[in-house]
KEKE-820027 format. One record per residue (C-alpha): x, z, y; residue number from 0. Coordinates in nm, 2 decimals. Example, Ala and Ser with C-alpha at 12.3 -4.5 7.8 and 13.67 -1.06 7.14 Angstrom:
<<1.23 0.78 -0.45> 0>
<<1.37 0.71 -0.11> 1>
//
This chain:
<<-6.99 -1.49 -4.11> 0>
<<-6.85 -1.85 -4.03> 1>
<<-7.19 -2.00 -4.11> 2>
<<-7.41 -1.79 -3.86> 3>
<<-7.22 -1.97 -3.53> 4>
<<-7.35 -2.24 -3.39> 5>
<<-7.13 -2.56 -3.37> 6>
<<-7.04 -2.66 -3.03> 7>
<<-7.32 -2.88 -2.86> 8>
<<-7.59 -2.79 -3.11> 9>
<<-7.89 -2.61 -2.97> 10>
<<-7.92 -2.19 -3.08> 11>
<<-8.25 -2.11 -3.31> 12>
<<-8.42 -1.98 -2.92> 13>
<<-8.39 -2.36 -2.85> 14>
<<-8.48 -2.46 -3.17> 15>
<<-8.79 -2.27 -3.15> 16>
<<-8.88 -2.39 -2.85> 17>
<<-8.87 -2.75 -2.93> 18>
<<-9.06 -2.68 -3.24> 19>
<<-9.33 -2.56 -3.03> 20>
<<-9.29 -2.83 -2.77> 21>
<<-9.32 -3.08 -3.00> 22>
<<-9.64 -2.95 -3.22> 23>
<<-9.99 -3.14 -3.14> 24>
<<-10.22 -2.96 -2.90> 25>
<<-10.50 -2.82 -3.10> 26>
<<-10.82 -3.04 -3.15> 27>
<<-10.59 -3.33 -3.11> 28>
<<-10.57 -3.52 -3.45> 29>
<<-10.22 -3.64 -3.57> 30>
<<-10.15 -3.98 -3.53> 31>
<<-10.15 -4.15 -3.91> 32>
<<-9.83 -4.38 -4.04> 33>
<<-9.53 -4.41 -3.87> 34>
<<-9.55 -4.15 -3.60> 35>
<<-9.70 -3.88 -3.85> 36>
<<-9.35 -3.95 -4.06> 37>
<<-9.15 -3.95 -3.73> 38>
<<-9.32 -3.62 -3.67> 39>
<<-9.21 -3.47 -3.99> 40>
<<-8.88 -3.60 -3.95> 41>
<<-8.83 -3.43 -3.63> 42>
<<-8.96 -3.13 -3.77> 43>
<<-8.76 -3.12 -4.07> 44>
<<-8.48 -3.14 -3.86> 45>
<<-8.49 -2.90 -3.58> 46>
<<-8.59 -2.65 -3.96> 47>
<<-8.26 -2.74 -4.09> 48>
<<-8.10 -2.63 -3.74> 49>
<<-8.25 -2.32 -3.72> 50>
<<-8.15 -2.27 -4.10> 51>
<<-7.82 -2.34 -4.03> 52>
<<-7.83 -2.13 -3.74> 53>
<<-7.92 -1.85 -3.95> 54>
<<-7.70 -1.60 -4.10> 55>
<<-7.56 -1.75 -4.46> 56>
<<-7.83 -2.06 -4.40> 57>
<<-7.53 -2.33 -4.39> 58>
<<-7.40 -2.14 -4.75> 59>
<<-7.73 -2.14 -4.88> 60>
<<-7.79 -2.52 -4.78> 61>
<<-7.46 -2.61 -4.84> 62>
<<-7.47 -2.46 -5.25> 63>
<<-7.79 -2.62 -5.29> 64>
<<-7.74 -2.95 -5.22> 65>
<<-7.38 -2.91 -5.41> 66>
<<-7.52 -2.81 -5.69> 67>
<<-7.80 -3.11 -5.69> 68>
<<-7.59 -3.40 -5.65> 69>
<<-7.39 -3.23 -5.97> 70>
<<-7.70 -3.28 -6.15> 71>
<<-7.81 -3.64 -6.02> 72>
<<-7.39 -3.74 -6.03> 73>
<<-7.47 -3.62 -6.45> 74>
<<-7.81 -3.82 -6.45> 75>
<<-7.65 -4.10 -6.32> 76>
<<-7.38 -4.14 -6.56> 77>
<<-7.61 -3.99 -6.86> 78>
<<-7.62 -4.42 -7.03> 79>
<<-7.93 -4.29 -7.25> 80>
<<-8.14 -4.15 -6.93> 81>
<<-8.08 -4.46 -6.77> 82>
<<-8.22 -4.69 -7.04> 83>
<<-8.53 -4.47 -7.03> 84>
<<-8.52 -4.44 -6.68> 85>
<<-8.55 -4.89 -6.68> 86>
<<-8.80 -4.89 -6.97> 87>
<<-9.05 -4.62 -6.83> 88>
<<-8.99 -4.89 -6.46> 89>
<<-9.04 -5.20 -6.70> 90>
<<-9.36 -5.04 -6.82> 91>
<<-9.51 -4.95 -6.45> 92>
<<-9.39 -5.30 -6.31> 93>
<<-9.70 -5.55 -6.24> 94>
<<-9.48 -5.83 -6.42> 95>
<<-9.36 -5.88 -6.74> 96>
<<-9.01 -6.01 -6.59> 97>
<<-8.71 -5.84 -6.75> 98>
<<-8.63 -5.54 -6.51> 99>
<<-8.22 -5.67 -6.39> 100>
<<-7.95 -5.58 -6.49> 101>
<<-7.69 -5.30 -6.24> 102>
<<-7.38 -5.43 -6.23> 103>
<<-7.12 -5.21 -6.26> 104>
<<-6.84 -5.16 -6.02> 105>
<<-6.53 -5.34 -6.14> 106>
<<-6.27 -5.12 -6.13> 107>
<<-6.40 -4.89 -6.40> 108>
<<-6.22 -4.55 -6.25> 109>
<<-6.44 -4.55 -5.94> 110>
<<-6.59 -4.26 -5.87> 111>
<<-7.01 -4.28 -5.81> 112>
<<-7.12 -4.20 -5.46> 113>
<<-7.32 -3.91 -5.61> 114>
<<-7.02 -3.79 -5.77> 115>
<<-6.77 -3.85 -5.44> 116>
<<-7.05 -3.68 -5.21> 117>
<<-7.07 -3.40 -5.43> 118>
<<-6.67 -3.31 -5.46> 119>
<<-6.67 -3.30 -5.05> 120>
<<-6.92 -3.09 -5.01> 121>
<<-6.76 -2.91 -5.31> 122>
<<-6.44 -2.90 -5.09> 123>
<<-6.65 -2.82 -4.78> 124>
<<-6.77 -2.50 -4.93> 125>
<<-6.40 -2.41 -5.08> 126>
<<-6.30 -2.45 -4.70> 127>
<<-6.57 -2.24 -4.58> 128>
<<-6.48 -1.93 -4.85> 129>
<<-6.15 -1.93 -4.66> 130>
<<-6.32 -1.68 -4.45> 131>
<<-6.49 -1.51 -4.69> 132>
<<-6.27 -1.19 -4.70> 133>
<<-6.43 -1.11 -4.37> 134>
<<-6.77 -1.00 -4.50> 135>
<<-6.58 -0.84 -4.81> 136>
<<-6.38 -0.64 -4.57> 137>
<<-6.72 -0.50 -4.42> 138>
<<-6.83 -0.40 -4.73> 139>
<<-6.55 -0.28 -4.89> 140>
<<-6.53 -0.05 -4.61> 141>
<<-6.85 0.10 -4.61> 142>
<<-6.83 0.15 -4.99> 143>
<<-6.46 0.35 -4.95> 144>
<<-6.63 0.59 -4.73> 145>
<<-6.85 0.70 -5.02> 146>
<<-7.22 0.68 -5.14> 147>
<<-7.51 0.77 -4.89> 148>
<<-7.70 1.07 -4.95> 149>
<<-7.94 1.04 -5.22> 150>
<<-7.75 0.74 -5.36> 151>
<<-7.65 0.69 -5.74> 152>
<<-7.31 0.73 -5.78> 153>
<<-7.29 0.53 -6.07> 154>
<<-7.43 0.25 -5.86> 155>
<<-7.20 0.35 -5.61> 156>
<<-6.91 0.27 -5.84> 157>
<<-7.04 -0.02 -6.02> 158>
<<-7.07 -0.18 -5.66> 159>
<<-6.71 -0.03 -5.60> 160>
<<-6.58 -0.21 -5.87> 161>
<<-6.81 -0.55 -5.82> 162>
<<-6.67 -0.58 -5.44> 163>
<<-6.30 -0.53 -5.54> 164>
<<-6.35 -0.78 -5.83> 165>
<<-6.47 -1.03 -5.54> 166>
<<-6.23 -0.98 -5.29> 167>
<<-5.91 -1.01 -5.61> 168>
<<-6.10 -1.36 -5.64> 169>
<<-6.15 -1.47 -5.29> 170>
<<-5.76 -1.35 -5.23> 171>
<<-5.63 -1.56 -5.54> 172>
<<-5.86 -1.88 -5.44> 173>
<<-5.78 -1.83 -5.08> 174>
<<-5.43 -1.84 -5.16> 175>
<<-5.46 -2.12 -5.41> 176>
<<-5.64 -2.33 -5.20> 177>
<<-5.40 -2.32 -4.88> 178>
<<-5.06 -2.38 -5.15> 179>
<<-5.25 -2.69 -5.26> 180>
<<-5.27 -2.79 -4.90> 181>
<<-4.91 -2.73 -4.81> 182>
<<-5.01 -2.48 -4.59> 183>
<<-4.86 -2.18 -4.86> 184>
<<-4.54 -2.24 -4.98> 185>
<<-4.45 -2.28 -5.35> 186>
<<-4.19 -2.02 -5.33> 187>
<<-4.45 -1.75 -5.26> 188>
<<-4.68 -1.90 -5.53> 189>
<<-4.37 -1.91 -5.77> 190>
<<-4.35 -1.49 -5.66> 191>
<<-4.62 -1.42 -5.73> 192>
<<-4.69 -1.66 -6.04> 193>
<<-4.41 -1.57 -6.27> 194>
<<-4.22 -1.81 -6.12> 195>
<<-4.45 -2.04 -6.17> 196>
<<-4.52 -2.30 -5.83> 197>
<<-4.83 -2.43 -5.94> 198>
<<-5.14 -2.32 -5.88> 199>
<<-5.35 -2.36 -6.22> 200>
<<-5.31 -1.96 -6.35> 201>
<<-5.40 -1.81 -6.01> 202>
<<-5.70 -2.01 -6.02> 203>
<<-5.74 -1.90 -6.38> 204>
<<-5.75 -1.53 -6.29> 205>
<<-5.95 -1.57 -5.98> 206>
<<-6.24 -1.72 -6.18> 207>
<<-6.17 -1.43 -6.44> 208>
<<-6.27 -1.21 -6.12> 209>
<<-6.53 -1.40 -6.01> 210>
<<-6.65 -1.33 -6.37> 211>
<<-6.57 -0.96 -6.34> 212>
<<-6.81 -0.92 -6.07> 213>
<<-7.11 -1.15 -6.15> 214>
<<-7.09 -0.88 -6.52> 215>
<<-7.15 -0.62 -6.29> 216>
<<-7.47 -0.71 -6.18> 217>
<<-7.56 -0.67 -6.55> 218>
<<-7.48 -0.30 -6.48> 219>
<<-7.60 -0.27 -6.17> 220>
<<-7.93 -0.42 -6.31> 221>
<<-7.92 -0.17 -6.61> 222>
<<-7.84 0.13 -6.42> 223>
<<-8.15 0.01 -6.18> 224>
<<-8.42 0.00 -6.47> 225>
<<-8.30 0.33 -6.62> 226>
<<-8.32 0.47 -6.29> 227>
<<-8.69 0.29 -6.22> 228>
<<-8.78 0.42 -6.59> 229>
<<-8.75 0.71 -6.54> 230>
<<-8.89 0.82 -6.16> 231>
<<-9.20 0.61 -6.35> 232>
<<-9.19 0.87 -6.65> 233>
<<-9.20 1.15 -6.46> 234>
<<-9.48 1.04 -6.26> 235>
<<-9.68 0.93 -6.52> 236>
<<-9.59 1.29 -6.68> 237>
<<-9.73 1.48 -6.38> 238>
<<-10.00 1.23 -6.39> 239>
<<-10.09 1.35 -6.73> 240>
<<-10.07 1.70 -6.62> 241>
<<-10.35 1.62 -6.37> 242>
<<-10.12 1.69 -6.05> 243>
<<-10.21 1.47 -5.72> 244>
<<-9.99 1.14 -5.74> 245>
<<-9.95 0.93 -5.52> 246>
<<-9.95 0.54 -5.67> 247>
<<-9.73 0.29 -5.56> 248>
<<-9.87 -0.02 -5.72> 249>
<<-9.74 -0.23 -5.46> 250>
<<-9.39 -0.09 -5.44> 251>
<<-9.37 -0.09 -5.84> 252>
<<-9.43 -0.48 -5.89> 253>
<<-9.16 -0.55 -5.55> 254>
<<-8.92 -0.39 -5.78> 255>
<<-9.02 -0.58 -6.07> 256>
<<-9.00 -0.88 -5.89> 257>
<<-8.65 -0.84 -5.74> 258>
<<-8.52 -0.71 -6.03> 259>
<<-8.65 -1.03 -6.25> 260>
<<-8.51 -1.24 -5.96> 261>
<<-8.13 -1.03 -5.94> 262>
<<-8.11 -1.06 -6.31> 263>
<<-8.22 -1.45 -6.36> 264>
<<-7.94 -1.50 -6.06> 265>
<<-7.66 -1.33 -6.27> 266>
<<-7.77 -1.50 -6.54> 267>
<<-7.78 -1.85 -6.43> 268>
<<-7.43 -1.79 -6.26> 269>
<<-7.28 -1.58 -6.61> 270>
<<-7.25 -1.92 -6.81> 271>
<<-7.08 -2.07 -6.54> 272>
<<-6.79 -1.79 -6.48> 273>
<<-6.74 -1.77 -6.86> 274>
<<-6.65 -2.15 -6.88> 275>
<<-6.40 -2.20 -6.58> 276>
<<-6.27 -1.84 -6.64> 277>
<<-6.15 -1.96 -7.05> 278>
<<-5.80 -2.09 -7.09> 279>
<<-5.93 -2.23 -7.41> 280>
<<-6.15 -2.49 -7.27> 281>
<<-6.46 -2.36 -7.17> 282>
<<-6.82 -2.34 -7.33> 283>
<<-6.81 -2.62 -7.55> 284>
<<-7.06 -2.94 -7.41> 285>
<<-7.04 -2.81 -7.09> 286>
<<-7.10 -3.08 -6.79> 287>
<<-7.19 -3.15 -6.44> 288>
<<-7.55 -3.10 -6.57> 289>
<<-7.51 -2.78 -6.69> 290>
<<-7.34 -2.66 -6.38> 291>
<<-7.60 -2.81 -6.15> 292>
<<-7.87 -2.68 -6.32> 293>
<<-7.72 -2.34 -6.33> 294>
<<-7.61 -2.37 -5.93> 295>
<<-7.96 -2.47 -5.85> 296>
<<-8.12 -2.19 -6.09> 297>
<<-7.87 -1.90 -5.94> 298>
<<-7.88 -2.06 -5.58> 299>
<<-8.33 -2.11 -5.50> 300>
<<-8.45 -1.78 -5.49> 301>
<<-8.21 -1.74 -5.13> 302>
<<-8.24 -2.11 -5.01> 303>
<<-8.64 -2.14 -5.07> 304>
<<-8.64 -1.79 -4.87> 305>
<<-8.44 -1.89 -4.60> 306>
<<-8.58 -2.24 -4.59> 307>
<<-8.98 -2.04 -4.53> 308>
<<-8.85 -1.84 -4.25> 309>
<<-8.80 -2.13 -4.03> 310>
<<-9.13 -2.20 -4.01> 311>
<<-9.17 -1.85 -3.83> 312>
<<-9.07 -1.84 -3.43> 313>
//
């Protein structure tokens, strides 16, 4: 994928482990408090963040994350109610009893915040990067063609069949979309394939429709999974009962519950979202930046926090 190179001039994660361990204290030698203890966390944190980034889907991960956080400070930030609490709770922790000032306001009242700006490149950033997302969807759409592995579920099998062709009609429409809004697709092939319509707003319309179509089939992945899981646990509990030899898989029973928990509160978090920008009617009524942050974040920490914990391993 695009986001497991390494930029040119950046160090590879061999070199970043190495300067981790270069730059860790000697043992029995204590670390130096203040300034160089931050400094030393700083440099840390950094040379982490490289080796995330050098990582296979660690720039995506990052990337999403932070995305989907300054949606939710850009709403915080222009929430006027959260920010009168926001001064009265700092008027009541303040030493003095001087009024807390007033922000001033930009004048020009369409400005856009510097949350809000920060978040729509990194927005854009991301839209860039999915240019080359057909890649990966290639790969598996490949694999999945050539038919289920022995042993598998077919209904899986076709369930993920019908969840990779879902994403690679909605990486193809937003692909396509994205490079006509650029001027790099002419409006004469978007008018062909648009009803002759040259702008983009329907194609993006069906390629979140897509994107809905295959986050709904992790529900039936997920459902085919626990009918599955139900009943391999059924007939072992049956044989149990029977007083044949068993063998327990405690461990490999609550992995299963734990992933499977984790998969569904991932679709979940990432349903709402697909059902609002996939309506021609408006959307989920109230939605916000808010919403969709939370969501992002919600769908987006289970990957980032693991990727995030294996750069502290060599």
């Amino acid at each position: 994928m695009v986001d497991s190179t390494v930029e040119p001039g950046a160090p590879s994660a061999e070199a970043a482990n190495e300067a981790v361990e270069m730059t860790a204290p000697p043992k029995g030698v204590s670390r130096p408090n203040g300034v160089a203890s931050a400094a030393k966390q700083m440099d840390s944190a950094i040379l982490r963040l490289n080796k995330l980034f050098a990582s296979p889907g660690g720039l995506s991960a990052f990337l999403s994350t932070f995305n989907y956080t300054l949606y939710l400070l850009a709403y915080l930030e222009s929430s006027h109610s959260l920010a009168q609490l926001a001064h009265k709770l700092l008027s009541l922790v303040r030493s003095r009893s001087a009024k807390p000032p007033t922000v001033s306001r930009a004048s020009d009242p369409t400005a856009v915040p510097p949350i809000a700006a920060l978040a729509g490149l990194i927005s854009r950033a991301r839209t860039t990067l999915r240019l080359f997302g057909l890649l990966p969807l290639y790969a598996w759409l490949k694999t999945l063609i050539a038919g289920p592995k022995s042993g598998a579920d077919p209904v899986l099998h076709r369930i993920a069949l019908t969840q990779c062709l879902s994403y690679v009609a909605y990486q193809a429409l937003e692909n396509v979309s994205v490079l006509a809004d650029n001027g790099i697709v002419s409006k004469k092939f978007i008018a062909l394939i648009n009803r002759g319509d040259a702008t983009t707003g329907r194609l993006y319309l069906w390629a979140y429709r897509a994107w809905l179509s295959g986050v709904s089939c992790d529900f039936l992945r997920l459902a085919r999974e626990a009918q599955l899981e139900n009943r391999r646990r059924a007939n072992r509990q049956q044989m149990i009962d029977e007083g044949k030899a068993v063998a327990v898989y405690a461990d490999e029973d609550r992995k299963f519950d734990s992933k499977w928990w984790t998969d569904f509160m991932i679709a979940a978090a990432w349903f709402p979202m697909a059902v609002h920008f996939s309506s021609s009617t408006g959307g989920i009524p109230g939605w916000n930046l808010g919403w969709m942050g939370l969501c992002g974040l919600v769908a987006g920490s289970s990957r980032a926090r693991g990727l995030w914990r294996a750069t502290l391993h060599p």
